[in-house]
C-alpha positions, -999 to +999 in steps of 0.1 A: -215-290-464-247-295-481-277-272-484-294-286-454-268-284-431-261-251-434-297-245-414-281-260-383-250-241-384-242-208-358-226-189-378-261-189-406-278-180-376-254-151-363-256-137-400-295-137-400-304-118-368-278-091-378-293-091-414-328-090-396-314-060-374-322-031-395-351-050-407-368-053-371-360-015-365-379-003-397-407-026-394-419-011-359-413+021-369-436+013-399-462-006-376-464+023-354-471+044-384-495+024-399-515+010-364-522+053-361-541+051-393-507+063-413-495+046-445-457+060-444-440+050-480-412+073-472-398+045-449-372+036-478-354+071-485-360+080-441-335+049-436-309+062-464-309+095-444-307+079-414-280+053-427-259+086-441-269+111-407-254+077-380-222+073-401-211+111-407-219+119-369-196+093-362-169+102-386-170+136-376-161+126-343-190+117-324-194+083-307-214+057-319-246+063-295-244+097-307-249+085-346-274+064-330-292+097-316-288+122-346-301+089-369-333+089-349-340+127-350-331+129-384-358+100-391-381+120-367-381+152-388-384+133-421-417+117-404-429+152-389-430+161-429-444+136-443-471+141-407-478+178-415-484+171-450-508+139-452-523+148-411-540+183-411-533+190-445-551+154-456-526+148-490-526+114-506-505+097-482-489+074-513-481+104-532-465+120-500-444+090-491-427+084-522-420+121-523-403+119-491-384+091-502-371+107-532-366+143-512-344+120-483-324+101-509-319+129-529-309+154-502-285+125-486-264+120-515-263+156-522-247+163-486-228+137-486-210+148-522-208+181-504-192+174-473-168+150-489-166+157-527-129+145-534-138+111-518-135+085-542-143+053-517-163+057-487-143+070-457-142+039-427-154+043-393-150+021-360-186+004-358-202-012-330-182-044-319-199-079-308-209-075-273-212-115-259-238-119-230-217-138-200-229-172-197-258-170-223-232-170-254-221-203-244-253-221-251-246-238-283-261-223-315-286-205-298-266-186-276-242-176-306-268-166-328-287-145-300-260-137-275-227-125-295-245-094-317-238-057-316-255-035-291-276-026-315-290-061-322-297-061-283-316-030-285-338-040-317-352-070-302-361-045-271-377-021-293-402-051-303-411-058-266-416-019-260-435-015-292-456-044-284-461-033-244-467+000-254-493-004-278-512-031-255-505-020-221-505+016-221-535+046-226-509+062-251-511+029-271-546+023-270-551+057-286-527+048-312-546+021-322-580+034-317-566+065-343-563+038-367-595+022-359-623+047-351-607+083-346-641+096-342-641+073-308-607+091-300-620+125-305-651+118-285-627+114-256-609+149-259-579+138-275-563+149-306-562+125-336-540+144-357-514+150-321-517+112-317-507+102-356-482+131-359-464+119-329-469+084-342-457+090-374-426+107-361-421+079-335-421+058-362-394+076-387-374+077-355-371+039-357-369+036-393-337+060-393-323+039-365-325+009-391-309+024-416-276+042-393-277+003-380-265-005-414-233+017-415-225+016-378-231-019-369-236-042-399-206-019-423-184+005-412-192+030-439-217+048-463-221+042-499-248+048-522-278+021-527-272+008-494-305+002-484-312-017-516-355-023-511-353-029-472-378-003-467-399-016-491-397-052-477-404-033-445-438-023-459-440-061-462-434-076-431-461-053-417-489-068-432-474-102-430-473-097-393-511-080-391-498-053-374-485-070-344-452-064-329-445-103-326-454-118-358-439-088-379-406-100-356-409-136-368-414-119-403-378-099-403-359-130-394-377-155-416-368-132-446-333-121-433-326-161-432-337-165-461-314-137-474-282-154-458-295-187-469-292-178-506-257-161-500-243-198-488-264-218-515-243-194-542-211-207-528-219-243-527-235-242-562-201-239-578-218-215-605-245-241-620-274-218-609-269-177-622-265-161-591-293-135-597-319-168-593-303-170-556-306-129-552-342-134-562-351-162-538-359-141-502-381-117-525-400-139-540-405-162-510-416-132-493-441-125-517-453-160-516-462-155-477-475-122-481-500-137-503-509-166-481-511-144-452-521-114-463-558-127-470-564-134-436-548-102-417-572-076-405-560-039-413-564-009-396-596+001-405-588+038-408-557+031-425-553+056-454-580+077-446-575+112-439-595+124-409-603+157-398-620+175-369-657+172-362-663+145-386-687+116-380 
């Protein structure tokens, strides 16, 4: 099989929605963040604690929607941190957010060399299985790719459509937007800008700890350190390469994740010519490429990063 065939194959396809998965999770959670005027940098260490919180509810003997539960709040508090502090309190909201990343990380591995300090390979869990859509997994290479994923899978690609509808079609999203905007304008109208990005940034950390429990209880079946190896920060990425819209920042996660699956099969087909680390570096520095070429052209929040407070003009 030769490089260009592989694009035309299922089974590339299957692996780059699941890869896009976690991905698609953590980018609206960012989105969400960022749309309410909220720069949240502690998306990477959130989806470590959320990874660890899914996989040890489950291996304590909850089911897998209950990992799926305890990821999210576990994300949500994370996010109603980093809210308190860089919300009323008006911190640098880059200083805050790598804190929390480094506070979450930290505080994972420490529990989990607590609750299991004789372990010397990650424990196993049953994950989520395939779930095939009747009639729709039979269209060939589309329906594979699309209809044989994880319930999980399913439920990120809904999350998109709800983020989307939310922020376009609802009052609660047009205030979320407008407190990214002009939260003067949202203040004028008797509503709370620092209620409306609190609960947005803790919306968001919600999602982003769904992303990362999707990664040891859908994609793996366990927890091990360095897991979620820069998805956060690609996260971050995909936001701005999307403009802060639900769809594009969609089209985003999968371009990238198929590019991530496409190095994967150009390292087995190379027979070793090429180091493997040029293969590892490909997605990144494509995705670089088209933040650049995008980037220029995406209009931001305009209150993004600015702290607001009560009474000001």
């Amino acid at each position: 099989m030769d490089a260009l065939e592989i694009l035309f194959t299922a089974s590339f396809w299957v692996a780059a929605i699941r890869i896009a998965s976690p991905l698609i999770f953590a980018t609206m959670g960012e989105l969400i963040c960022e749309r309410a005027g909220v720069l949240n940098l502690g998306i990477e260490g959130i989806m470590t604690a959320g990874a660890f919180a899914g996989w040890f509810t489950v291996y304590s003997g909850g089911d897998l929607w209950a990992g799926v539960l305890v990821a999210a709040l576990v994300g949500a508090l994370f996010g109603l941190l980093h809210a308190t502090l860089t919300v009323p309190l008006g911190l640098s909201q880059h200083v805050v957010g790598i804190g929390i990343t480094l506070l979450a990380t930290s505080l994972t591995y420490f529990t989990y060399r607590l609750v299991l300090p004789e372990v010397t390979s990650p424990p196993k869990i049953e994950p989520f299985q395939p779930l095939p859509i009747p009639g729709l997994s039979r269209i060939p290479v589309v329906g594979e790719a699309l209809f044989t994923q994880t319930p999980l899978t399913y439920l990120a690609f809904v999350s998109v459509a709800a983020v989307a509808w939310i922020l376009y079609r609802t009052p609660v999203g047009l205030a979320v937007r407008a407190a990214g905007e002009n939260p003067s304008a949202v203040e004028a109208q008797g509503i709370s800008v620092t209620g409306i990005r609190m609960g947005a940034v803790a919306v968001g950390s919600a999602l982003m700890g769904v992303g990362g429990a999707f990664l040891t209880i859908s994609a793996f079946n366990s927890f091990f350190f360095q897991m979620i190896n820069g998805r956060g920060w690609i996260c971050i990425a995909l936001v701005v390469f999307g403009s802060w819209r639900p769809g594009k920042a969609l089209v985003g996660a999968i371009l990238f994740a198929a590019f991530d699956a496409y190095q994967v099969r150009l390292q087995q087909i190379s027979g070793g010519i090429v180091p493997y680390q040029v293969f590892l570096m490909m997605p990144y520095a494509l995705s670089i490429l088209a933040l650049i070429l995008v980037a220029r052209r995406a209009t931001y929040p305009k209150a993004l990063m600015i702290p607001y407070q009560k009474g000001e003009r």
